[in-house]
Each structure stands twice: as C-alpha cells, then as structure tokens.
C-alpha positions in Angstrom: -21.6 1.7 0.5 -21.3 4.8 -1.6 -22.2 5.2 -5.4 -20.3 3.8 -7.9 -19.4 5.2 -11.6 -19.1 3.0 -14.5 -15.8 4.0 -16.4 -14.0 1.6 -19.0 -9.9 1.2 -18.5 -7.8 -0.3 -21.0 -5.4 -3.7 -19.4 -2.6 -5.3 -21.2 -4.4 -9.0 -22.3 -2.1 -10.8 -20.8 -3.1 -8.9 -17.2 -7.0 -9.5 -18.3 -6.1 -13.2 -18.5 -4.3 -13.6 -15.1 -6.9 -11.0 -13.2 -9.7 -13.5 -14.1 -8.4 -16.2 -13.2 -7.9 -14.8 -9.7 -11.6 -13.5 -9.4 -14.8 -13.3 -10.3 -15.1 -10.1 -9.3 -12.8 -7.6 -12.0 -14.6 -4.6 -10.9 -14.2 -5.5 -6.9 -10.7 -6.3 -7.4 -10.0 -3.3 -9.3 -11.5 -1.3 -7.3 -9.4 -2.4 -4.2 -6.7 -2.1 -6.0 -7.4 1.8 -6.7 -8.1 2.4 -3.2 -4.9 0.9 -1.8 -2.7 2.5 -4.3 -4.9 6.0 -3.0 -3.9 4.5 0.6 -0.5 4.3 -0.1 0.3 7.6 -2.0 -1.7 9.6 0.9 0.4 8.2 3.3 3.7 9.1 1.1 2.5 12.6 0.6 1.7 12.5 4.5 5.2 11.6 5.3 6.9 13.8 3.0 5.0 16.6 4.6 6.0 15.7 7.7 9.9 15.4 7.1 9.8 18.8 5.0 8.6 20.0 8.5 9.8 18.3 10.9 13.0 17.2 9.1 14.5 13.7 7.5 13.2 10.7 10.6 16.4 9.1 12.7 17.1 5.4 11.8 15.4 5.4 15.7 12.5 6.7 14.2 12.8 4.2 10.9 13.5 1.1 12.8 10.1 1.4 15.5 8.2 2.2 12.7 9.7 -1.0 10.7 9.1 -2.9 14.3 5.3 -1.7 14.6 4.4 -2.8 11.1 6.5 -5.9 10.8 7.1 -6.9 13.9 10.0 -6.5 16.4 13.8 -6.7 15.1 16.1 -8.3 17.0 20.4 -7.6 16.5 20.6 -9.2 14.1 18.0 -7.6 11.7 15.7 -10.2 11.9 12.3 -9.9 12.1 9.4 -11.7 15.0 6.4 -10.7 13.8 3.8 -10.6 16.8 
C-alpha cells in the first residue's frame, strides 16, 4: 500500500450523516471515492485525446463499446448483460 497524507475536507452535514451510516470506514470510502472520480476523468481526457486525433467515434464504435461494458444489445436497444 503506498503512504497516506492526512488532509481535513469540509462535507455538507447532511452528507456526514448519510456517509456514516454506510461505513465505518470515512477515510476508506473517501478515498475510493477520489480514486474513481481520478479513474473516470483520465479516461475522459483519454478519450477526448483520442477523438481530437482520430476524430468524433461512429455510433459502430459507440454501440461495441456500450456492448463490451454493459453487455450485448439486441434490436431493440435492450441490453443482456453477460
């Protein structure tokens, strides 16, 4: 596991009160938190690279990638996730 940093963050009470009672573990949970929200705007600056190179992705494109993550579609939009 790599070090940690103590840092104080300032929640609306009324998030406090519902993140406690979901966990224990405020610092854990916050900290997963963080790190998807850095997962996910990598990946958006990732794919806006890409289309400024390679240009805007075909609704080809659009629909695999909906089918890998969520499952397949079938013609009538609806999805069977594996």
């Amino acid at each position: 596991m790599s070090g940690t940093t103590r840092i104080t963050v300032t929640l609306p009470t009324e998030q406090v009160t519902e993140l406690r009672k979901l966990t224990d573990n405020v610092s854990g949970y916050v900290a997963e938190a963080v790190a998807r929200q850095i997962r996910h705007q990598l990946l958006g600056d990732d794919l806006r690279r890409h289309q400024e190179e390679q240009g805007a992705f075909s609704d080809e494109e659009l629909a695999e990638a909906r089918a890998r993550i969520f499952g397949t579609v079938d013609g009538a939009g609806h999805t069977d996730a594996a």
